[in-house]
C-alpha positions, 0 to 999 in steps of 0.5 A: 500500500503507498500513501501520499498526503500532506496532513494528518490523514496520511499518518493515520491512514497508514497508521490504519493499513498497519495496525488494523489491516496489517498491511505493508504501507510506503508513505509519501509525505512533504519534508518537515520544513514544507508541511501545510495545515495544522500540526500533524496528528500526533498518534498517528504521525508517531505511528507512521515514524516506526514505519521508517524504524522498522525498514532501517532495521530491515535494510540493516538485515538485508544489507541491500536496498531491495530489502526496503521495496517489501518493508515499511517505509516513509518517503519525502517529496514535495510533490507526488510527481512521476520519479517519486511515484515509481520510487515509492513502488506504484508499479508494483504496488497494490493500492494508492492513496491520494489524500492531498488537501489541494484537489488538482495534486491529487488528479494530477498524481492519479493520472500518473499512477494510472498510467504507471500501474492500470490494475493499482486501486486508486482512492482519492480525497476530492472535495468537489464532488460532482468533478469525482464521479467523473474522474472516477470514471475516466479512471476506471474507464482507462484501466479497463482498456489498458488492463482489457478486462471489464469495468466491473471486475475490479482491476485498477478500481478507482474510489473517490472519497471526502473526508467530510462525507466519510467523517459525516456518520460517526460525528451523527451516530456519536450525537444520537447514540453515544459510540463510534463503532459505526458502520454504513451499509447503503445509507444505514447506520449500524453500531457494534453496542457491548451489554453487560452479561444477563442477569439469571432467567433474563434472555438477552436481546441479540438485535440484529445479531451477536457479533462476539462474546467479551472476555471473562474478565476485564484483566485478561491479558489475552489477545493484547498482541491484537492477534485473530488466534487468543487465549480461551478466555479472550474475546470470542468473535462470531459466536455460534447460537450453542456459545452464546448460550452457553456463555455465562458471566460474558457479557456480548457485542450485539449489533444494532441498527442507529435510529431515532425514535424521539419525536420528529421536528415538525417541517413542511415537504418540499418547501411548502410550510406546515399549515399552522405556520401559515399563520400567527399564534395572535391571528389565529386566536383572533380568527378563534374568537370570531368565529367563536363571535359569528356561531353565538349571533346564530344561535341568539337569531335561533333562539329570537326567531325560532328558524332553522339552525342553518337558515340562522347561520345563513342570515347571520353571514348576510349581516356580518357582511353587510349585505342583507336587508335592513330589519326595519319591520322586525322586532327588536331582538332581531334588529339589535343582533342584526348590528352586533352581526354588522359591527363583527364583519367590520371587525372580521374584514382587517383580521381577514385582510391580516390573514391574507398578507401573513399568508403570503409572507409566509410562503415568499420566507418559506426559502428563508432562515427559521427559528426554533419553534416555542417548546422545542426539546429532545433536539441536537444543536449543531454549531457550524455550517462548514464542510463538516456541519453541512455534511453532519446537518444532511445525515441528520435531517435523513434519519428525521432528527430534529436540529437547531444550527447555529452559525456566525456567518449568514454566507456560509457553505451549508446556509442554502442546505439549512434553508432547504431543509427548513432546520431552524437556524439561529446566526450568532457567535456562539462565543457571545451570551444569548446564542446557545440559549437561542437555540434552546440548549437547556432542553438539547438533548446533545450538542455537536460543537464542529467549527473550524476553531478548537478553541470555539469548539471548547469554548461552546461545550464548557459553556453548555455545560455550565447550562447543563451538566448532563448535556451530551457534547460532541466536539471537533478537534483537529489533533488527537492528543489534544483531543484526547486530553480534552476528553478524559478532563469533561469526563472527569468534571461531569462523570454522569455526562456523555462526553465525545471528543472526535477528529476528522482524521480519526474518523476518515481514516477508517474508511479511506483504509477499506477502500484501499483494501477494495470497494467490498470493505465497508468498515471496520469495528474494534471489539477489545484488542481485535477486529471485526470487518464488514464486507460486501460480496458478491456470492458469485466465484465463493464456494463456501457461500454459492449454493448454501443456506445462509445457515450452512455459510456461516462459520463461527469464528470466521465470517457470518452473512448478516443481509442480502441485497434484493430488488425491491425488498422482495425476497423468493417472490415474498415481499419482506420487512425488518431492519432496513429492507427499505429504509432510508435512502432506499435502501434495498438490504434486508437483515435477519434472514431466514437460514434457510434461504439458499444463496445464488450466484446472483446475490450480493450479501454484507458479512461480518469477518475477522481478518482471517476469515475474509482473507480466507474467503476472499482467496487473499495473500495474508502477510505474516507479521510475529503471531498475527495474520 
């Protein structure tokens, strides 16, 4: 694997190839001297640093260059042009990462690296997104000449990713449920949660299945090298039903689908305001009371003339607007309500005329800014529209979220998104007494801190806290040792408090490293000293899946089919529900299958797999590094 990059992804991008997906990763990055951005992630780039102790040791060994070509190492350059390219092994290297923070270095290099190797995968970091469809597939477009075989194959694949959209669905699911182990399969969010062993006679909820049963102790030092093989009382990855059950004292990682079922923030369709915010809460008390006004006359002209309720409400309309005959002949009673009657319309006309104009003012703002409706609680405040915060904003309002945005700038990147999701939006510096309040934070239910400032970032959450105590906070903060200093300090002032501190980098680069690993990664979640990953695959050419039963494919310890991809949620000509089938975004998965169901050529199904078992399945050289594989 080759890295090249400029900031803090590229360490930790390699620092993921190797300790998650243990890799051999080349690492190209600016001399010290030239690095743009802020100060480099500080984990991750000491991380990256051993790669380079590791391939001195291995030329000293060797006692030849050629030793360092199958070593870890880290190369300086300025620019990734075609010389450094070739001498960080791009010919003979099995995928590029392009993580450039200019858009243009990172095109220019592809372009090259493609040239030099048709069949390597290339993942690039682009902002613009509309300019990476198509450079994805003028990429995959030129290895499929130059290679011959067909796009769909998989030889020199290109993925083009922004770790705005990949940071996106951690920084909403840690909002909304408090943990990072979070994986996307087709616009569904799933977490890998931990529960606590059952209680005696309790039966424990799988969800949608259990991923792996806990150590029998906390202290167990088994599996603390991070290898697949451990010791008997280590962590126990994909259990089958007879382990589950009979583990006791144990607790288990079950996964879960990331919803929310708190009540929805009310917001019109397609631009179009709800009907109760077509008018003022005063108009329509005043309508109210008029209406209340003309039903009393109607029933005072009943009760005087004995006619019929319909022909006295009738009557009654005539007078109210002045154009009915005058009572001249009739009795008194009949002649006092037919003024009370004339006095109503005239004040019926001014409200009705009020009513109209609010109307339409309504609908000329319905593109404008809200604010947060009276009586708004259980919501989250979501500090800044920038790359980051549109991108979290979007996820946000697809799992119908309610959110209040506050941004100090009224031209800022996701103003148009807010204004098109009608998301109300409070404009201030959030550093000033008076916004947070604004945005109701004292009945938030969590607080998304994503500003481009880490000081204003920290400033909000201390400040929220000080409102309230219990809030649960997310903030951004660029480097990791800083953030994780912030962490363990919030933690240990409000320990009954939910307290995340996340880096865009930390959580990008998960998802940059599977796509290095090939487009049927999805992900990667940790559980203990261990790694559980989740793949996409095509059932065609695997003869441990094609023709069994999802029953008989499973293999404890190794790799468990968790869904199946389907056309239009029908499954065996049976349409079919649960978790996903046809969720957001139109997702087409369906989950918690039948294990009987036997799996054709045709389909495509998400499994969970240790990185043993899906480099079994997949037919994939696994390098040896010590005692892990």
């Amino acid at each position: 694997m080759v890295v090249c990059g400029d900031d803090g992804l590229a360490h930790r991008l390699a620092a993921e190839l190797r300790g998650v997906y243990r890799e051999q990763v080349t690492l190209v990055v600016p001399p010290s001297g030239r690095r743009v951005r802020q100060p480099v992630v500080g984990r991750a780039r000491a991380a990256s640093a051993a790669l380079l102790d590791m391939v001195n040791a291995a030329v000293n060994r060797a006692g030849n260059g050629d030793a360092a070509a199958d070593a870890d190492r880290e190369l300086e350059a300025t620019e990734p042009t075609e010389d450094v390219l070739a001498d960080a092994g791009v010919e003979r290297a099995t995928a590029l990462a392009l993580v450039y923070d200019d858009d243009e270095t990172n095109i220019r290099a592809a372009l090259t690296a493609r040239r030099l190797n048709p069949r390597l995968r290339l993942v690039l970091r682009l902002y613009n997104r509309r300019l990476g469809q198509h450079i994805e597939e003028l990429l995959d477009q030129s290895a499929a000449l130059a290679t011959g075989d067909g796009p769909g194959s998989g030889s020199g694949s290109t993925t083009v990713l922004s770790d705005a959209d990949t940071a996106a669905p951690a920084l909403a699911a840690t909002a909304l449920v408090g943990t990072s182990k979070i994986v996307e399969t087709d616009g569904i969010l799933l977490r890998a949660v931990e529960r606590q062993p059952p209680r005696p006679g309790e039966v424990a909820d799988p969800g949608l299945c259990t991923l792996a049963l806990l150590s029998a102790t906390s202290n167990d030092p088994a599996g603390a090298d991070g290898s697949e093989g451990s010791g008997e009382h280590g962590p126990q990855l994909l259990p089958d039903a007879a382990a589950v059950e009979a583990a006791t004292g144990r607790g288990t990682v079950a996964l879960e689908q990331v919803s929310y079922s708190g009540p929805p923030l009310a917001a019109g369709r397609a631009g179009v305001p709800a009907f109760g915010e077509l008018f003022s809460r005063r108009l329509r008390w005043s309508l109210a009371g008029l209406a209340a006004c003309v039903v009393a006359l109607a029933v005072a002209l009943m009760v005087v003339t004995g006619d019929h309720p319909v022909h006295a409400t009738y009557v009654t309309l005539l007078d109210l607007f002045a154009i009915n005959e005058p009572a001249h002949n009739d009795d008194r009673g009949r002649q006092i309500l037919q003024l009370l009657s004339g006095f109503v319309g005239l004040l019926l006309l001014p409200v009705l005329l009020a009513a109209v104009l609010e109307a339409l003012g309504t609908f000329r703002t319905a593109s404008s800014l809200r604010k947060p409706p009276r009586g708004l609680g259980g919501h989250v405040v979501l500090l800044g529209l920038g790359k980051i915060g549109t991108r979290v904003l979007t996820r946000l309002r697809e799992m119908d979220i309610p959110v209040v945005c506050v941004e100090a700038d009224p031209e800022a990147r996701g103003m148009a998104t807010a204004r098109r999701l009608r998301v109300p939006v409070v404009l201030g510096d959030v550093t000033q007494e008076g916004v947070l309040e604004a945005a109701k934070i004292h009945r938030a239910h969590s607080l998304l801190a994503l500003t481009s400032v880490d000081t204003t970032n920290l400033e909000a959450v201390l400040y929220a806290r000080s409102v309230r105590s219990r809030l649960r906070v997310v903030l951004r903060l660029y480097d990791d040792d800083f953030a994780t200093a912030v962490y363990r300090t919030l933690r240990a002032a409000h320990p009954r408090a939910l307290t995340r501190s996340r880096s865009v980098t930390h959580l990008a680069a998960p998802s940059f490293a599977g796509a290095m690993m090939g487009r049927q990664i999805l992900g990667a979640i940790p559980v203990e000293r261990r790694v559980l990953l989740f793949a996409a695959v095509r059932v065609a050419g695997h003869p441990q899946l094609e023709g069994k039963t999802v029953g008989e494919a499973f293999r404890p310890g190794a790799w468990r089919v968790l869904a199946l991809e389907v056309s239009d949620g029908v499954l065996d000509g049976e349409r079919v529900g649960g978790a996903g089938s046809e969720g957001a975004r139109g997702s087409r998965l369906v989950w918690e299958l039948p294990d009987t169901y036997v799996l054709r050529s045709s389909d495509r199904v998400v499994l969970a797999a240790t990185r043993r078992g899906l480099a079994e399945l997949l037919g994939r050289r696994v390098v040896r590094r010590g005692a892990d594989l």
